[in-house]
C-alpha positions as CSV (number, residue, x, y, z in Angstrom):
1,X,39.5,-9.7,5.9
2,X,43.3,-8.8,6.0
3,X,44.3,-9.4,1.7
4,X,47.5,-10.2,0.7
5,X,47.8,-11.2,-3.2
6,X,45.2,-13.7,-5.0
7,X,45.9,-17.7,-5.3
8,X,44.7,-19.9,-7.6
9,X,45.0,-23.5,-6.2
10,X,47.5,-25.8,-7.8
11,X,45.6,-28.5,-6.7
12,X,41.4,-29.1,-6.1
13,X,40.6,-27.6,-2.5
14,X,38.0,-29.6,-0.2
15,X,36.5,-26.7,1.6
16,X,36.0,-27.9,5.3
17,X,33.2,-26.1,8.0
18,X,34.3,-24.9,11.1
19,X,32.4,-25.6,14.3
20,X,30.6,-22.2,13.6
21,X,29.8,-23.2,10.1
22,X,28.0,-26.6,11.3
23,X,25.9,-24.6,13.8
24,X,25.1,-22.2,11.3
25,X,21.7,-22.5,9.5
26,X,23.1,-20.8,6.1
27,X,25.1,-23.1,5.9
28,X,23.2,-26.2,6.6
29,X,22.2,-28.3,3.0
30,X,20.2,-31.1,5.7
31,X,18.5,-30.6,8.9
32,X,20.3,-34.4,10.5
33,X,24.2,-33.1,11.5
34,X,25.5,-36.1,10.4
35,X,23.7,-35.8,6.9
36,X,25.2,-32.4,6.7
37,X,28.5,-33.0,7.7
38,X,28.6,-36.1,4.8
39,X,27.1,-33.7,2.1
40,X,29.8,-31.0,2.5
41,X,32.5,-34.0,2.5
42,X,31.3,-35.1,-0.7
43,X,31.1,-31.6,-2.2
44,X,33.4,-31.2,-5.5
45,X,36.4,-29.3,-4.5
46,X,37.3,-26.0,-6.0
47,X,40.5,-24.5,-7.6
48,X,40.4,-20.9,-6.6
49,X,40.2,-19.5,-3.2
50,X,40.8,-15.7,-2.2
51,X,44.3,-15.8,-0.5
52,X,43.7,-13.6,2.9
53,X,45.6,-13.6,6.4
54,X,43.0,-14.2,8.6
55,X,39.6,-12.8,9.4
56,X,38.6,-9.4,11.2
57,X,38.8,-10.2,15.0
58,X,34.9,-9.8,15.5
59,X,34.0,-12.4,12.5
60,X,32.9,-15.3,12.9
61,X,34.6,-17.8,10.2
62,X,32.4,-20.4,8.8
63,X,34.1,-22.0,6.2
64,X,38.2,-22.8,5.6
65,X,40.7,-24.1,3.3
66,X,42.5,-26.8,5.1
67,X,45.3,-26.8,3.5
68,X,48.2,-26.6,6.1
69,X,50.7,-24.6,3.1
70,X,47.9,-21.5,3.3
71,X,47.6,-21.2,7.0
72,X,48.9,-18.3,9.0
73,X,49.8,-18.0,12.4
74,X,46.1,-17.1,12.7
75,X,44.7,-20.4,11.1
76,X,43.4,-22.2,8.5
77,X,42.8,-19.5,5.7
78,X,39.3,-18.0,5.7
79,X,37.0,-18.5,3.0
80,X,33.4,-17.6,4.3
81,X,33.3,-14.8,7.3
82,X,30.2,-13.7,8.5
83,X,30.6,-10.5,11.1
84,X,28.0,-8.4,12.8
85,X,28.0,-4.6,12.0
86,X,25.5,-2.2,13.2
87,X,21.8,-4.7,12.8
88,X,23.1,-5.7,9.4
89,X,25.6,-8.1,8.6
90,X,28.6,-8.8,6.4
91,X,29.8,-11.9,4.6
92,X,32.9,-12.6,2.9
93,X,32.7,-15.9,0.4
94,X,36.4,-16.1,-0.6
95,X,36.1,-18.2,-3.7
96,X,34.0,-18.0,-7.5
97,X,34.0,-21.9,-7.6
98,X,30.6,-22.5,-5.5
99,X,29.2,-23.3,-9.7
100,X,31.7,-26.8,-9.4
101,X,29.2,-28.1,-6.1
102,X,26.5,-28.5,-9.0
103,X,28.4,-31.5,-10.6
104,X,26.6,-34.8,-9.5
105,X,23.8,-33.0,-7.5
106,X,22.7,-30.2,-10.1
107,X,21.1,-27.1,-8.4
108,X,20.0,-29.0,-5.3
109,X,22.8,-27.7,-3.0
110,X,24.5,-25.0,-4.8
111,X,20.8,-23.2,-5.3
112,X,20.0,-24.5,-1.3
113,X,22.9,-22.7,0.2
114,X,22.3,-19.2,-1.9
115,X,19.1,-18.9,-1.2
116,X,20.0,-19.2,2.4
117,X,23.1,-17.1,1.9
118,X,20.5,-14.4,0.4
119,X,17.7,-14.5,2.8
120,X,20.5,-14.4,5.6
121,X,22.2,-11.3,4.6
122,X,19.3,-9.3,2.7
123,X,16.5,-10.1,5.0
124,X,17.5,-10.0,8.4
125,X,14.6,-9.7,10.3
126,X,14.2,-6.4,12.8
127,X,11.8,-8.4,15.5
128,X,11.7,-5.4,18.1
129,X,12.8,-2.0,18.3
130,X,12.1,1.5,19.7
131,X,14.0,4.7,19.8
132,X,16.3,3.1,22.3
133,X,16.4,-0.3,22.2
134,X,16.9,-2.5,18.5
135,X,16.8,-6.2,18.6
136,X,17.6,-8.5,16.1
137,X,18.0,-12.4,15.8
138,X,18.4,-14.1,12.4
139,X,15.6,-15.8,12.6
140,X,12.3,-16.1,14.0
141,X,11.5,-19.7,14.0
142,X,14.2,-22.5,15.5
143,X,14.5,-26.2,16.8
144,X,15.1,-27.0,20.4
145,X,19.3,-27.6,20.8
146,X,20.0,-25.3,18.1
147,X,22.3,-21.9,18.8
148,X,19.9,-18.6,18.7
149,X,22.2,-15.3,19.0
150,X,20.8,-12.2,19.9
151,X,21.7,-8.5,19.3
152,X,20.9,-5.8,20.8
153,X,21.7,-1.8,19.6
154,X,21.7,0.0,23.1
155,X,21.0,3.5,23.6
156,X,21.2,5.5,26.9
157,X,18.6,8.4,27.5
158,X,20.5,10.7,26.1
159,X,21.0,8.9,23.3
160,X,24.7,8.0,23.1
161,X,25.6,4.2,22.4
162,X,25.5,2.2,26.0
163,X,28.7,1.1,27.0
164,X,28.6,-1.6,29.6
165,X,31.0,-4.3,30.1
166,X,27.4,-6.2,30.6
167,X,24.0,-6.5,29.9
168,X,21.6,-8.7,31.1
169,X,18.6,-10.2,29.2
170,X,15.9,-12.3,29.8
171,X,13.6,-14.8,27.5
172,X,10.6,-16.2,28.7
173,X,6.9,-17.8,27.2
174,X,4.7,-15.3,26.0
175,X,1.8,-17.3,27.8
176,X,1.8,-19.1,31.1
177,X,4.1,-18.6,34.1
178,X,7.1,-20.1,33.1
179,X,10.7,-19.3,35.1
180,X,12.6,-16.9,33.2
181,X,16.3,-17.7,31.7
182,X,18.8,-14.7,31.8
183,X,21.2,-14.2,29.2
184,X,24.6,-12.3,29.3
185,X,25.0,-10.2,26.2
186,X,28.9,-9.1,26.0
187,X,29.9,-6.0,24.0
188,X,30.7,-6.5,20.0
189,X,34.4,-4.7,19.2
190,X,34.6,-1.3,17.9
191,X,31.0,-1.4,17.6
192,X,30.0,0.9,20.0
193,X,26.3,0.2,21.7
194,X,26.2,-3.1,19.8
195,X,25.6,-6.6,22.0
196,X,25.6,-9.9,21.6
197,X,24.0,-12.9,23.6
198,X,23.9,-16.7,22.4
199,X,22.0,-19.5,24.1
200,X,20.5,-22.8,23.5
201,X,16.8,-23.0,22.0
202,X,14.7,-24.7,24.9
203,X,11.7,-26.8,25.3
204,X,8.9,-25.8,22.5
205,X,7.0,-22.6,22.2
206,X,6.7,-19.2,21.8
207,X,9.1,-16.7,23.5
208,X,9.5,-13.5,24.1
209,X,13.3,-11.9,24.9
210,X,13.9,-8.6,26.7
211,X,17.1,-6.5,27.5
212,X,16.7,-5.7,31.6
213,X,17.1,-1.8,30.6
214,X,14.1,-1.8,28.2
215,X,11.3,-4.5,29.4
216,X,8.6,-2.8,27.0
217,X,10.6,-3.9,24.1
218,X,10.6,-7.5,23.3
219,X,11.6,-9.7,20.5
220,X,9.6,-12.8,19.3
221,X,10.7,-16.2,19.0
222,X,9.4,-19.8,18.0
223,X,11.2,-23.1,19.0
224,X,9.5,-26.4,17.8
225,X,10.8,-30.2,17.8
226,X,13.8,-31.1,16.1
227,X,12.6,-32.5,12.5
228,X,15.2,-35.3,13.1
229,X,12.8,-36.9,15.3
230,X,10.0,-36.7,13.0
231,X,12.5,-38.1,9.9
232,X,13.6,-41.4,8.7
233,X,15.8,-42.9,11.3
234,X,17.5,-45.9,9.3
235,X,21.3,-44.7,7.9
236,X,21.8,-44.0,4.5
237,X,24.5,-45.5,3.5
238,X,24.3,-44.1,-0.2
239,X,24.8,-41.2,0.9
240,X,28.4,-41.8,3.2
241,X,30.0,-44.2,0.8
């Protein structure tokens, strides 16, 4: 993030997701997007936020203040970042009011969202890797439509970070004789050897994902049924008054 001085808030702050924060699973507090979407609405709003310029050009912001008096020429002011470095990642949480989203609801979102915060950023899972090739995805298990992102650490034989404008991939079943799906993975900025590749989660099953450099290296995936399907259908109208 790019700092200027602190700001406390002269008046409560309704933090608001971005597009990126309602696709991201740390941030979700209900599997149904509409659910989710209402629950963060209804959140308390906080009085303190960190007052920044905008985010690094390689993180992606989930989180914002709205309020047009903070934003930049960049945006809405930042105030959760989550960016890619090396296989690990870093998040920025802008603000020491998260305690206020227990008013109403207790601990059942405020203790929901850090534990997913925590398991995001302390245990990112390293699903394949060799002296060469390092994949990572933040998660093993996902529901068909959501976003998986892939990233790859690249090494050429000799060792030194690849640098291609490009590099293919390819996911496929681990069983049958299903078609394969290629992937683009596009170079991460000033992270040298570092990739990234996004697609949808298909049909149901287990996959397997491979860079076209290295195909005795794969990563491991799940995708099941969307739990929407299997939930309570009627609206809940509690819940968006």
């Amino acid at each position: 993030m790019e700092s200027t001085a602190d700001v406390v808030a002269d008046k409560p702050v309704r933090l608001q997701l971005t597009a990126a924060g309602r696709a991201n699973s740390m941030l979700r507090l209900s599997d149904k997007d509409e659910e989710n979407g209402a629950i963060w609405k209804q959140l308390p709003p906080v009085f303190w936020v960190a007052k920044v310029s905008r985010a690094k050009p390689a993180a992606e912001v989930l989180l914002i203040d709205p309020d047009p008096a903070k934003e930049s020429r960049f945006g809405k002011m930042p105030v959760i970042a989550l960016q890619q470095y090396g296989l690990g990642q870093v998040l920025y949480v802008g603000t020491d009011n998260t305690w206020r989203w227990r008013k109403n609801a207790g601990d059942q979102y405020y203790t929901t969202l850090w534990g997913q915060i925590a398991q995001r950023v302390s245990l990112q899972r390293l699903l394949g890797g060799s002296k060469r090739t390092q994949l990572t995805t933040e998660k093993q298990n996902y529901m068909s439509g959501e976003r998986i992102s892939i990233y790859a650490r690249l090494y050429s034989v000799g060792y030194e970070p690849v640098q291609e404008p490009a590099i293919k991939g390819v996911y496929s079943l681990r069983m049958g004789s299903g078609p394969r799906t290629e992937v683009t993975l596009r170079p991460i900025p000033e992270q040298p050897g570092l990739y990234r590749g996004d697609f949808i989660a298909p049909m149901p099953g287990s996959y397997q994902f491979f860079v076209e450099q290295d195909l005795d290296t794969p990563l491991d995936f799940n995708v099941t049924e969307p739990k929407f399907e299997l939930g309570e259908t009627a609206m809940n109208e509690g819940l968006l008054k």
